[in-house]
N, C-alpha and C positions, 0 to 999 in steps of 0.2 A: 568292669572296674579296672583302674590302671594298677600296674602293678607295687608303685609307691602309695597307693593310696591304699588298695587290699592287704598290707601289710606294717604300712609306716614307718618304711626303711628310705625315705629320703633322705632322714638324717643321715645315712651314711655316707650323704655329698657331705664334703666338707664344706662347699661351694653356702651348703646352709648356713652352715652356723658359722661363717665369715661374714657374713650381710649380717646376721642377729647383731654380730658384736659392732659392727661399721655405725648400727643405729642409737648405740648408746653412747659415742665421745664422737669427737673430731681429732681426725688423726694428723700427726704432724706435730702437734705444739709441742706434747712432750714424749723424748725416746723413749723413756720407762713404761708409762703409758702404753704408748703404743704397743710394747715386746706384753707389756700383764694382759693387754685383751687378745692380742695375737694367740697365745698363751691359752688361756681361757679355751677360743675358739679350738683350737686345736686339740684341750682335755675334751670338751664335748665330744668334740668330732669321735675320740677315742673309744669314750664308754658306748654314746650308740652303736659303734659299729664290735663292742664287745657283746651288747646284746644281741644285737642281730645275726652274730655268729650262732649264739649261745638258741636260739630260735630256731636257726637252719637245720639244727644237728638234731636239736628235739625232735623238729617236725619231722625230720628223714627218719628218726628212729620210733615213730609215731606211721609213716610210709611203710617200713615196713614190713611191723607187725600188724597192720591192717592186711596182710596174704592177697594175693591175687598175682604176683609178679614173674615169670617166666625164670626157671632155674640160672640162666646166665645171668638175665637181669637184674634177678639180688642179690649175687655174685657178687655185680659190682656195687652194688649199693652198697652190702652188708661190709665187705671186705675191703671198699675201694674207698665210697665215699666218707662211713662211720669213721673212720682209721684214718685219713689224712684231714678230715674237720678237727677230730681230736687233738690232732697231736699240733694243728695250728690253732687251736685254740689255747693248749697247754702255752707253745711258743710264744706268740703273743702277749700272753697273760703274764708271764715271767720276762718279756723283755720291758715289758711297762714297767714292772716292777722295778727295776730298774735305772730307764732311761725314760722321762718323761719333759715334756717339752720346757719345762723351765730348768733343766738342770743346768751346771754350767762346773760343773765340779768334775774334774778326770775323772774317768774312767782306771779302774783296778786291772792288772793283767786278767786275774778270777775275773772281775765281770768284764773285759771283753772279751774273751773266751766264749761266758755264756751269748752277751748278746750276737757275736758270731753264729753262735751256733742255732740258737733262735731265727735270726733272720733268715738263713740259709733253711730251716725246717718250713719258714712261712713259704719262700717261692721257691723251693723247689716243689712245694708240695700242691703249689696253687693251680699250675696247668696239668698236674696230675690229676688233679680236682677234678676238673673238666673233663679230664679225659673218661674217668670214671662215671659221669653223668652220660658222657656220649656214649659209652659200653652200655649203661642201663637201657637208655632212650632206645638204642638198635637193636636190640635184643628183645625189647619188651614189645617195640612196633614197626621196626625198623625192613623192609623188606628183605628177599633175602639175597636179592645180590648185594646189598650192603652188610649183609650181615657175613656176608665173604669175604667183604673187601678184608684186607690186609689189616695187620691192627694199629697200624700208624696212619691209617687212614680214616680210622675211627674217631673223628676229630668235629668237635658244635660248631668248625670253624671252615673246614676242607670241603670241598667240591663233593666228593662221593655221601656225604653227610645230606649238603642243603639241595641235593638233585632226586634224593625221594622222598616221591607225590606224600608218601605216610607222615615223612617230617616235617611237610613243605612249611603247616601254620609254626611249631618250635624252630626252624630255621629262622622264618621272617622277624618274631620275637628277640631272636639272638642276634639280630643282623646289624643293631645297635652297637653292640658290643665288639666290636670284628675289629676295630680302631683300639681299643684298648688293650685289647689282647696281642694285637701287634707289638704295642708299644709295652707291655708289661714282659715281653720275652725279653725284653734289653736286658732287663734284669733278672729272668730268671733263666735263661738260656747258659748265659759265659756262669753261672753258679751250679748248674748242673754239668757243663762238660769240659769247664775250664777253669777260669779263678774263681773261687768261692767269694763268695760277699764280704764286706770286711767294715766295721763301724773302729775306726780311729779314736785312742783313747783320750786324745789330747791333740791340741794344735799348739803353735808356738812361735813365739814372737823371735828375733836375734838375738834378745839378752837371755830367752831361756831356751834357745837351740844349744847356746855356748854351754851354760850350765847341763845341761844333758849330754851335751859331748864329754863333758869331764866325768859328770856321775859315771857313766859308761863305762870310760878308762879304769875310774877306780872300781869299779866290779865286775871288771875281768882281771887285776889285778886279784881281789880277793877271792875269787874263785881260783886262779891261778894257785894262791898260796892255800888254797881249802879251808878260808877261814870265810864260814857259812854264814854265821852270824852277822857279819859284820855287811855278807853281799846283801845279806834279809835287811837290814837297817837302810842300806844302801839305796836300795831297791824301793823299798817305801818313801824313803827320799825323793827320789825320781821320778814316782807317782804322784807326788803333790803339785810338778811344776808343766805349767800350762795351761791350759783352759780346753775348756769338753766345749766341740762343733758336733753341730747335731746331724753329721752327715755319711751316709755310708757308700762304697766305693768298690769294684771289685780292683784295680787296681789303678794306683797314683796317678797316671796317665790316663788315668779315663775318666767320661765323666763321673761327677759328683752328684747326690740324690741328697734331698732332704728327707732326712727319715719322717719329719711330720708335716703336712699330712699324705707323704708319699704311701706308708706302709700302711694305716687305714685304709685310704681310698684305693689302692687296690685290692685289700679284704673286701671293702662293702661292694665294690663291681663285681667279685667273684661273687658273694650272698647272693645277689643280683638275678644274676645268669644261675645258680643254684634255685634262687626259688618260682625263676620258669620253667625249672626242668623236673622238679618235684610237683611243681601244677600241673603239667603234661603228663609223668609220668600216673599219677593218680587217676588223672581223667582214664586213660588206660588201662587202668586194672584189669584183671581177667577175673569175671564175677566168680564170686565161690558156691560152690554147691551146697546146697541145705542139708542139713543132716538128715531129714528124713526121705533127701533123695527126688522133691519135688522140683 
């Protein structure tokens, strides 16, 4: 059975529920229109793939306390994979909370703080994901000159990974994914060893660059004279003017991502590749001994 059909995690293309909505207007006639099912498609896209988090995590915590697993290999399950599901599941959850695809209202310094901090927890933590599923896979079947290799070579993705015979069928499986993963280190590569990710709390037109250049002035003026109050007023001021883009960046001069359905769609690829590695790993168990020894 394929692996979107044993689970019914297609939905987490976004690619679906952009056709669902395509079949219910015609697009073009009108802007609003268009932005409310665009919209739409892109809440769906969301919660599927909050479910389908919310499944992986189970089922691996469901993996394993079912025993059978080799001391490293639920090492990295218990330690690698629970602990970085979690905590992008917490991030996620909280950035929605927040930024959801029809907003259009600034951004707070407080919330872009959080959603900084969130997105930055989602990808740096996403090829760590992975790496902890390749720790489990190698360990649990992994031969053992690969179980020597180096630990940065411990990768669903690397040459000393998809060259043993033990891996060969989880390689071929993964071998899909090997284009995405590419392309998903754009963004999480320069957040783990250089600029951090950054969602922009506002964009701005000329007439309200000018007006933000003055707020400015005036509250370093009042912080100059320590009158705190007045920078607090200030400051909230400032935050009303512009409009919220839905786009996050690591910095000015590079490219621009749409956060929806960019930060989705690379969770449900990651679920993806998580729930061929939890079907491999399982098939692998190492049977348990009966208690009476037979």
């Amino acid at each position: 059975m394929a692996l979107d059909d044993a689970y019914g995690i297609r939905e987490v293309e976004f690619a679906i529920h952009a056709a669902q909505t395509e079949r219910l207007f015609v697009r073009g006639k009108n802007t609003e229109t268009d932005r409310y099912f665009d919209n739409q498609a892109k809440e769906n896209h969301i919660y599927c793939v909050n479910n389908a988090l919310n499944q992986l995590l189970g089922d691996a915590a469901v993996l394993i306390e079912l025993g059978g697993f080799k001391q490293a290999a639920e090492h990295f399950m218990r330690f690698g994979v629970l602990r970085r599901l979690r905590m992008m599941i917490a991030a996620f959850r909280n950035f929605q909370s927040i930024i959801m695809p029809d907003r259009t209202v600034t951004l707070t310094m407080e919330q872009s703080d959080e959603v900084c901090r969130d997105l930055n927890a989602i990808y740096v933590n996403i090829l760590g994901l992975l790496d902890n599923y390749a720790g489990a896979i190698v360990h649990q079947v992994g031969g053992a000159k690969t179980q020597a290799a180096k630990p940065l070579a411990m990768s669903l993705f690397k040459p000393a990974f998809a060259v043993d015979p033990a891996l060969a069928d989880v390689a071929a499986a993964l071998a899909p994914f090997a284009t995405w993963e590419t392309d998903v280190k754009k963004r999480r590569n320069p957040a783990a060893h250089r600029m951090p990710l950054y969602v922009p709390p506002a964009g701005y037109d000329p007439k309200a660059a000018d007006a933000l250049r003055r707020l400015d002035q005036l509250i370093s003026t009042a912080l100059r004279e320590q009158d705190f109050v007045e920078m607090r007023n200030l400051q909230r001021e400032r935050e009303r003017i512009g409009v919220f883009i839905s786009i996050f960046v690591h910095a000015p001069d590079e490219e621009m991502n749409d956060i929806y359905p960019t930060i989705p769609q690379d969770l449900g690829q990651m679920v993806k590749i998580g729930r061929i590695s939890q079907d491999f790993l399982r098939a692998h168990l190492a049977p348990l001994e009966s208690s009476d020894g037979a």
